[in-house]
C-alpha positions in Angstrom: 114.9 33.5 -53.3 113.8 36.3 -51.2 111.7 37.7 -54.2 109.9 34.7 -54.2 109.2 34.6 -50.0 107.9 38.0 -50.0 105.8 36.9 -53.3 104.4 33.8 -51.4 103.6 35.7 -48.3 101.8 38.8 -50.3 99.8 36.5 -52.0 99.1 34.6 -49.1 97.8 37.6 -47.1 95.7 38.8 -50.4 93.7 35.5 -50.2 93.6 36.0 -46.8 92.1 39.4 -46.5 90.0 37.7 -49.5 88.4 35.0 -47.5 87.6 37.7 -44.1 85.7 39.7 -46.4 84.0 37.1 -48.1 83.2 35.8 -44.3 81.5 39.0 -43.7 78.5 39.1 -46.7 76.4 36.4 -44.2 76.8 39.0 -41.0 75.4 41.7 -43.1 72.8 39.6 -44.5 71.7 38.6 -40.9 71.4 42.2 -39.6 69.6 43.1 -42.7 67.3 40.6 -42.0 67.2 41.4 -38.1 66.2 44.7 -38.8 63.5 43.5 -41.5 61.7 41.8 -38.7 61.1 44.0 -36.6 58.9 45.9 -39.2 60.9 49.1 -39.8 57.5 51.0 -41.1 59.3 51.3 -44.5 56.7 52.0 -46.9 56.0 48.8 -49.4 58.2 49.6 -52.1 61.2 50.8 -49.6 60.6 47.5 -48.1 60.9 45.8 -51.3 63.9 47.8 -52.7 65.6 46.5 -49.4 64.5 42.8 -50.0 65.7 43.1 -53.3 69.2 44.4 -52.5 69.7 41.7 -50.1 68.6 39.1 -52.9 71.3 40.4 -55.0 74.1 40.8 -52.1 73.4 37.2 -51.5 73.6 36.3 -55.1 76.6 38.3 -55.5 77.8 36.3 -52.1 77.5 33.5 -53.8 79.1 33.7 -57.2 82.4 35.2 -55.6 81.8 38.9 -55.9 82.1 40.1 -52.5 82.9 43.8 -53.5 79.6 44.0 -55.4 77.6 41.8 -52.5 78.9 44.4 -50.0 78.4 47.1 -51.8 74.3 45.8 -52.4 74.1 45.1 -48.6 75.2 48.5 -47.8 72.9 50.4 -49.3 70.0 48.1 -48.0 71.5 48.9 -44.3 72.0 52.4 -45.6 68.1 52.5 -46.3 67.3 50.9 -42.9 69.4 53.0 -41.0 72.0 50.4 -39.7 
């Protein structure tokens, strides 16, 4: 019986941790965005590398892979220095 409390409240924590991380894809989003408007001076195909990564971190977002849509928005912040 205990087995199966401990079970219950791992799993329970798992999908929480889950869910914050999945939270966090739009707050990256927004800053890359932010940033984006204020015209970094990133040259054309830096600024379209960036747009790009934040198209697939969204798309990523939005199929369930958070890993994958964080790692894309990282390196977009990465690029713009944020």
């Amino acid at each position: 019986m205990r087995l199966l409390i401990r079970t219950t409240a791992l799993v329970a924590l798992l999908a929480a941790a889950g869910a914050a991380l999945a939270h966090n894809c739009p707050n990256e989003m927004k800053a890359i965005d932010a940033k984006l408007a204020t015209n970094p001076g990133l040259s054309a195909d830096t600024t379209a590398k960036v747009k790009q990564l934040r198209a697939d971190g969204e798309a990523h977002h939005k199929a369930g892979k958070h890993d994958e849509s964080m790692k894309a928005l990282a390196e977009a912040k990465k690029i713009l220095g944020i």
